[in-house]
C-alpha positions as CSV (number, residue, x, y, z in Angstrom):
1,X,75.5,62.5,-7.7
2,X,74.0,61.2,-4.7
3,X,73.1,57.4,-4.7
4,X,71.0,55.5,-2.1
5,X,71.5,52.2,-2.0
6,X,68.7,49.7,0.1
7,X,69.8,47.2,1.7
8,X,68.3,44.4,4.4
9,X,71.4,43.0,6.9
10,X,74.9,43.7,6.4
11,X,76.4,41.8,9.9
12,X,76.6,38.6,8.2
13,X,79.2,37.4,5.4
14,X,77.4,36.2,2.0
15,X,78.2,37.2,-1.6
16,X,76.0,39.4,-1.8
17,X,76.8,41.8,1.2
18,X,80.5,41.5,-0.2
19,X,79.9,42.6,-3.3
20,X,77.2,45.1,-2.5
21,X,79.9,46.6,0.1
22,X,82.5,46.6,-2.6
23,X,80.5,47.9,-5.1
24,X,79.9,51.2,-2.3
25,X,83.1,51.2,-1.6
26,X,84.5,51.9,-5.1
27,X,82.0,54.1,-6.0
28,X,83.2,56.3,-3.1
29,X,86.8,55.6,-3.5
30,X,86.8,56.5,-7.2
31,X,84.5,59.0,-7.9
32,X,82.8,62.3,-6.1
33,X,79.5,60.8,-5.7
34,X,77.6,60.9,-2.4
35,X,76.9,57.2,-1.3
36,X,74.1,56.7,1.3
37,X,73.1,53.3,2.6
38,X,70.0,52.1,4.4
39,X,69.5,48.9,6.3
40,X,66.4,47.2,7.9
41,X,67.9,44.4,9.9
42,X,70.1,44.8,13.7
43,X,71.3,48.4,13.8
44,X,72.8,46.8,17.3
45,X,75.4,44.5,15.2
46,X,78.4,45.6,13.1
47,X,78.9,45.4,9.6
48,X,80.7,42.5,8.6
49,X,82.6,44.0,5.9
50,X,84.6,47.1,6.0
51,X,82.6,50.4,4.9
52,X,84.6,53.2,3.2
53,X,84.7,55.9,5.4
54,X,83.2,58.5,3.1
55,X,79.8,56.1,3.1
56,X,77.0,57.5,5.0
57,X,74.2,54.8,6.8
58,X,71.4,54.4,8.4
59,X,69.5,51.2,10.3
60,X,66.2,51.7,10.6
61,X,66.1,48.8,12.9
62,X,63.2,47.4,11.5
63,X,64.4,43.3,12.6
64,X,62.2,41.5,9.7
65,X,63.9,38.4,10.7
66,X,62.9,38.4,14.2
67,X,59.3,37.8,13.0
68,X,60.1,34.9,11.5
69,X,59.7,32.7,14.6
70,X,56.3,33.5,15.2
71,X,53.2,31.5,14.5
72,X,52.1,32.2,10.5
73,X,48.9,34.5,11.3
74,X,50.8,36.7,13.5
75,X,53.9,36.7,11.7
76,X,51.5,37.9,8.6
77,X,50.3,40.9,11.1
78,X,54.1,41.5,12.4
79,X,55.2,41.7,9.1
80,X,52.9,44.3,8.0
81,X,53.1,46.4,10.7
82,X,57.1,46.5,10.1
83,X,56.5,46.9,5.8
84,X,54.2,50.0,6.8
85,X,56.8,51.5,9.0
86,X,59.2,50.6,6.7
87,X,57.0,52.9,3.6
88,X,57.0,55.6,6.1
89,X,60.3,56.0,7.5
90,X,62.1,55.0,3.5
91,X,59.5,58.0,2.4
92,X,60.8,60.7,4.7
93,X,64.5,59.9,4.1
94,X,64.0,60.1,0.3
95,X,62.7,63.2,0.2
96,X,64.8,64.8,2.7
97,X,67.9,63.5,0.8
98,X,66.5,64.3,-2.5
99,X,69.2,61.7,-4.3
100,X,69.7,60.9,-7.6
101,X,69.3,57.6,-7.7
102,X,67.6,54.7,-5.4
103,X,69.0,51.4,-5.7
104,X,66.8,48.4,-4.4
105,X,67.9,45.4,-3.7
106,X,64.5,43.9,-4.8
107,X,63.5,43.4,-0.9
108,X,60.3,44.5,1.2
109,X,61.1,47.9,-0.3
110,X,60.7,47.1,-3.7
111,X,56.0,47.0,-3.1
112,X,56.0,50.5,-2.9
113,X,59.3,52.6,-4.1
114,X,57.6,53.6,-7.2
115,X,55.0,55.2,-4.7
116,X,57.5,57.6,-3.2
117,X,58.1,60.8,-5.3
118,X,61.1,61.8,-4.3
119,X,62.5,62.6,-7.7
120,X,65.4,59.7,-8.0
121,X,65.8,57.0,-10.7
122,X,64.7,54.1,-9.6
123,X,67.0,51.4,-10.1
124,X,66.4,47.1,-9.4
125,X,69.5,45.1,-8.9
126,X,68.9,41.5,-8.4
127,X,71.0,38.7,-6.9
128,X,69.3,35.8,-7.6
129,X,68.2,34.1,-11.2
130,X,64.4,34.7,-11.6
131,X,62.9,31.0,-11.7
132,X,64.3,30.7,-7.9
133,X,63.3,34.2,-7.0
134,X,60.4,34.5,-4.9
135,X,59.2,30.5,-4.7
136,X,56.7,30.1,-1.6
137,X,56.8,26.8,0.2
138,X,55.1,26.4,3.7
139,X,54.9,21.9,4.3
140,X,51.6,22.4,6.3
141,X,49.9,23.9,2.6
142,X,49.0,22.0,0.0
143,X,51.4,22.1,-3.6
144,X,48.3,23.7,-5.1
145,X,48.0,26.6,-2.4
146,X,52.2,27.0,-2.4
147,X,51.6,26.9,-6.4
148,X,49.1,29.8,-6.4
149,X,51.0,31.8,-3.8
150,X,54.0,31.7,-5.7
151,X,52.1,32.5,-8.9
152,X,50.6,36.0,-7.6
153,X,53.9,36.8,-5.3
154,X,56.0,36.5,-8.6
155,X,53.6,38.3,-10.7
156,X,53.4,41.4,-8.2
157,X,57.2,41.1,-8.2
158,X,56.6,41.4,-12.5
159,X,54.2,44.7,-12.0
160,X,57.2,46.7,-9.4
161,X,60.0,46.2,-11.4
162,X,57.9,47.3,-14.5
163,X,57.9,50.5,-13.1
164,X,61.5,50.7,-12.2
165,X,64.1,52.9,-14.6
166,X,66.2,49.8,-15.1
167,X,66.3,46.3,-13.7
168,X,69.9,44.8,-13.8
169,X,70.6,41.3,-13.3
170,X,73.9,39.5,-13.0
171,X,73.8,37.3,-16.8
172,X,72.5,37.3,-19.8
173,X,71.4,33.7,-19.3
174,X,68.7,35.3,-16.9
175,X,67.7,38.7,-18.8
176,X,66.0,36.3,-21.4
177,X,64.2,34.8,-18.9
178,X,62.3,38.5,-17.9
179,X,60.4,38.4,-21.6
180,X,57.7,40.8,-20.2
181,X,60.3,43.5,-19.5
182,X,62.1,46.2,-21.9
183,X,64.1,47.4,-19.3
184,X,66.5,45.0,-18.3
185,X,70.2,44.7,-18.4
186,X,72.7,42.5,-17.2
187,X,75.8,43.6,-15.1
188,X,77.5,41.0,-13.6
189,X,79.8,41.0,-10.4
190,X,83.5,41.4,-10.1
191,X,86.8,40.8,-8.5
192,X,89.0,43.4,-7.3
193,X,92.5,42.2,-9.2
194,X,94.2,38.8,-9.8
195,X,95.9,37.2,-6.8
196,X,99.5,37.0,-6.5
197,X,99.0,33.3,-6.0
198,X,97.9,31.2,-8.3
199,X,97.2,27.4,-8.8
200,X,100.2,25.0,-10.4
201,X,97.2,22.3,-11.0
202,X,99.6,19.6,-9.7
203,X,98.7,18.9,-6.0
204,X,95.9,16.2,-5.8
205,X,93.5,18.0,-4.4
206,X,89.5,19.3,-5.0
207,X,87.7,21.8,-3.4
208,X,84.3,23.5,-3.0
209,X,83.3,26.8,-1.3
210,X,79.8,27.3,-0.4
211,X,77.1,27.6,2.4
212,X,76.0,24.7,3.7
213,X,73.0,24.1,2.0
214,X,70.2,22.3,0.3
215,X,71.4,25.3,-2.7
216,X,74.5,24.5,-3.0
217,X,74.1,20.5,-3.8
218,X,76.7,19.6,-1.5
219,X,74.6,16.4,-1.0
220,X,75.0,15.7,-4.9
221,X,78.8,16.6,-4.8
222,X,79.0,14.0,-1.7
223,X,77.7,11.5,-4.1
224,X,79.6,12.3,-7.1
225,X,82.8,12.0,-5.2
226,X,82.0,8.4,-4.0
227,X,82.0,7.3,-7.6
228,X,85.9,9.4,-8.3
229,X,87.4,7.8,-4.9
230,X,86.7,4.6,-6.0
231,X,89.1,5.3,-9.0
232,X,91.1,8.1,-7.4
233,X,91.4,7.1,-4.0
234,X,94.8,9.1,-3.7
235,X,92.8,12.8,-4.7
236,X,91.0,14.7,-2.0
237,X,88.2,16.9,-1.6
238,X,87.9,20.0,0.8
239,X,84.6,22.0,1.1
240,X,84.8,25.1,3.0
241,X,81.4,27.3,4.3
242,X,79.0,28.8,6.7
243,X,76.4,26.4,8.2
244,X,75.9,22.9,9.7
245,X,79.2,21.5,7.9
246,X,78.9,18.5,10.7
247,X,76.0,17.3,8.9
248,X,77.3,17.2,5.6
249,X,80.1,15.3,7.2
250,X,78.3,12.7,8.6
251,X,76.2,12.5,5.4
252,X,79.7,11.6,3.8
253,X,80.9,9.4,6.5
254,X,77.6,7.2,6.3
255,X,78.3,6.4,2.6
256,X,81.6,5.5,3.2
257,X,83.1,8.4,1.9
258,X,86.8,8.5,3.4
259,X,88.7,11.2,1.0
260,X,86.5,14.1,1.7
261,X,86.4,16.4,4.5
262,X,83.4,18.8,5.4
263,X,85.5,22.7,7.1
264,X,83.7,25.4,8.6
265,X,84.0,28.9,6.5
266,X,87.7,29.7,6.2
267,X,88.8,33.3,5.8
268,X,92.0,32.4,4.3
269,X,90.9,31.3,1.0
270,X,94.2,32.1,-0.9
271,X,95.6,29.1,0.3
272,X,93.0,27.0,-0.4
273,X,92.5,28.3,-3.9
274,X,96.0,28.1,-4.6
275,X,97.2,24.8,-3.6
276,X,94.4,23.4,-5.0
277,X,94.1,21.9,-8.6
278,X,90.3,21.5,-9.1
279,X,87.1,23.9,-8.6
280,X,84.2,22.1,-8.9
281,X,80.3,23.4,-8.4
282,X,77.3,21.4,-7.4
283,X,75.0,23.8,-7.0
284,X,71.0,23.4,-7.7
285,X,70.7,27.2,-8.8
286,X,72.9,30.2,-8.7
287,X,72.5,33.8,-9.3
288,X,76.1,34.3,-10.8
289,X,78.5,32.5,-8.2
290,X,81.2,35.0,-7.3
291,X,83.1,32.3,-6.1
292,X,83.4,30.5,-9.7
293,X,85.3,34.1,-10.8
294,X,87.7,33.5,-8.3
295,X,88.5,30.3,-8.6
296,X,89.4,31.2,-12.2
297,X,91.3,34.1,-10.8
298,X,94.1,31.1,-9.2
299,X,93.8,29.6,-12.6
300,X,91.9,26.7,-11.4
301,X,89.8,24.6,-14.3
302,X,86.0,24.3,-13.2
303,X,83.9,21.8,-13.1
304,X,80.1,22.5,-12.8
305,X,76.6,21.6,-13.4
306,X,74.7,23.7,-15.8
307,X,72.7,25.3,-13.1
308,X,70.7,28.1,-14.0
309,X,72.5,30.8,-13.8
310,X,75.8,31.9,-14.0
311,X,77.9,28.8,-14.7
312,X,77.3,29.3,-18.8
313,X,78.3,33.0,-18.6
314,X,81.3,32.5,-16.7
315,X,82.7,28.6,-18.2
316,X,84.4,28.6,-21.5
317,X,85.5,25.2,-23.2
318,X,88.7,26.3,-22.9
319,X,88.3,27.1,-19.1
320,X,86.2,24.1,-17.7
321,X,83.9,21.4,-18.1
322,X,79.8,22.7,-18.2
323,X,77.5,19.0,-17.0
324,X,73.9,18.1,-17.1
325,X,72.6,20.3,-14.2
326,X,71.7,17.2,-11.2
327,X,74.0,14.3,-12.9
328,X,75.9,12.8,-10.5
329,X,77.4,10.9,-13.2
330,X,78.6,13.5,-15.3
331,X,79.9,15.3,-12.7
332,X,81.8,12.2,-11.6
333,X,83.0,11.9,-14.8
334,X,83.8,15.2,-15.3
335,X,86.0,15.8,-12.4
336,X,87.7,12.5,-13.0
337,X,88.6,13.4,-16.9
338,X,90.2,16.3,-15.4
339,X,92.1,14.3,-12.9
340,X,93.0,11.5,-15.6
341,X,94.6,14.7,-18.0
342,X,97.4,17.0,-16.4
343,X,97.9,18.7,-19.4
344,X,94.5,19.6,-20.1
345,X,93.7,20.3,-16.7
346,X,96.6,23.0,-16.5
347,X,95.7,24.7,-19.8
348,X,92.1,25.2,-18.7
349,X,93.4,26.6,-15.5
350,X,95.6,29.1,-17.9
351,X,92.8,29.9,-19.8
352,X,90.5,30.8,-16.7
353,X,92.9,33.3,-15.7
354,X,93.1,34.8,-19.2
355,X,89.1,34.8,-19.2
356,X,88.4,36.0,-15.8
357,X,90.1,39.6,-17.0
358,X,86.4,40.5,-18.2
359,X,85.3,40.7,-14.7
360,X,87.6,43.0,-12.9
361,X,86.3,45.8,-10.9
362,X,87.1,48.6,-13.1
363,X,85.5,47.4,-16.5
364,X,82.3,45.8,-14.4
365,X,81.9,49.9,-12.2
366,X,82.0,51.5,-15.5
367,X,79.6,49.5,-16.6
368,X,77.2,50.5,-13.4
369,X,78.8,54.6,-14.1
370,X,77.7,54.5,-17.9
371,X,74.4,52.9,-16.5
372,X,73.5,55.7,-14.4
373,X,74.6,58.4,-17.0
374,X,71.7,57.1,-18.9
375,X,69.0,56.7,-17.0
376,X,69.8,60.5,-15.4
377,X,69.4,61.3,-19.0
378,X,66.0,60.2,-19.8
């Protein structure tokens, strides 16, 4: 079976370039498949995260970032110039190769793959929950041009995966949400195996992993820990990420916020999962957060908005503690019942190590495996 799998920059660490690189990697490692990828973005940079050696790549080199900094008409005209390119160099490849099946990563590529007749199944896998998926926003349009722009962009994005052999998303939380669609499935990601560490839940101590920004509600989490240090003033929180971490600090530090302290992206994270005795999540919106399965994989207790999605598909009752999604309050109140209850806090972390079984590599790839059977079928 060859499998192509689309993909825009790799050079950078995110979830979704780890998982997407572990996901390659296993299917080369465990079975006889033929694994091809293709990128768009800065063939001059290396990956960030290790490649099997049996993968096969290509960079087209197309740099859609780089357009990015250009004034909006032109960048209309760059960007179409690259997206035409794009059409035409994807379309040789595929029928050279001939695969399988062509994964998209719901990119550029995804306006015109169900042009190219190449003979693969055409598989969607997205990485994002649908009502943040494709939202435009420019500050020098009016909300009802941004409104209509973001009507017609999502509803083109509607007609391409309709004619896609499968669409895959990460919950089931989000496959109700694509009503229009009898193709979809959910698939969610995974972790490789448990950690020898784990969390005791004693120390007293908080943390929160996560790129710095507007996303990731680190600005809510700031305020929410303002109202616990007033009663906790002996607990601490640590968040760790990519980004302008400074600013978040000096948010912090001008509301008096002394027990928290803003890191820069720390590749060591068993240590910082296992000594600590609280996960907690403020994000805005999610896709399914990878790093909520892993904090359950230390047997550390969660506590989270409901943001859609992910948090509801991953947090049991028994596991964590599920708030209003943007209540400060709760989530103040939910980190702090956790602090004011040992006992409870260590059984939840038990239980999220129990739970988190359900998302190991191995059941989650045969998943994908069984998925592929099936649409090779029809």
């Amino acid at each position: 079976m060859k499998i192509v799998y689309i993909v825009s920059a790799m050079h950078y660490p995110n979830g979704m370039a780890k998982i997407l690189t572990d996901k390659m990697n296993w299917l080369a490692e465990h079975t006889d498949c033929e694994i091809w990828m293709i990128e768009t973005e800065r063939a001059d940079l290396p990956h960030y995260y290790s490649l099997h050696p049996n993968i096969k790549f290509i960079n087209f080199d197309l740099n859609f970032d780089a357009i990015y900094s250009l004034p909006f008409i032109k960048r209309i005209l760059a960007y179409k110039s690259k997206e035409l390119k794009f059409e035409r160099l994807l379309t040789e490849f595929l029928l050279k190769l001939r695969p399988d099946i062509t994964i998209s990563t719901l990119r550029r590529e995804i306006n015109f793959l169900h042009k190219i007749k190449d003979g693969s199944k055409k598989i969607g896998e997205m990485h994002f929950e649908r009502s943040n998926y494709r939202i435009f926003q420019r500050t020098f349009f009016p909300s009802f041009i941004n409104a209509w722009i973001t009507k017609r962009w999502k509803n083109q994005l509607i007609r391409r995966v309709k004619e896609l052999d499968k669409l895959v998303v990460l919950t089931q939380e989000d496959l109700h949400q694509w009503t229009e669609l009898n193709n979809v499935v959910a698939i969610p990601n995974f972790i490789n195996e448990l950690p020898s560490k784990m969390s005791t839940c004693e120390n007293k101590q908080v943390i929160a992993l996560g790129r710095y920004t507007e996303q990731k509600g680190f600005d809510l989490l700031i305020q929410a820990w303002k109202i616990v240090e007033e009663k906790y003033p002996e607990w601490k929180l640590d968040i760790y990420g990519s980004g302008n971490w400074n600013m978040y600090q000096e948010l912090a530090d001008s509301w008096g916020v002394t027990t928290l302290q803003c890191h820069p992206e720390e590749s060591d994270v068993d240590s910082i999962y296992a000594n600590a005795s609280i996960y907690v999540m403020s994000s805005r919106h999610e896709g399914l957060p990878l790093v909520l399965i892993e904090a359950q994989s230390y047997a550390l207790p969660i506590v989270s908005f409901e943001c859609p999605c992910g948090p509801k598909d991953i947090i049991s009752k028994s596991s964590g503690i599920l708030v209003e999604n943007g209540n400060i309050q709760k989530l103040a109140e939910g980190i702090m019942l956790l602090i004011e209850n040992d006992i409870q806090r260590k059984n939840m972390g038990m239980a999220a190590r129990y739970e988190v079984q359900r998302f190991f590599v191995d059941t989650v790839m045969n998943n994908w495996l069984l998925l592929f059977n099936e649409v090779l079928r029809k």
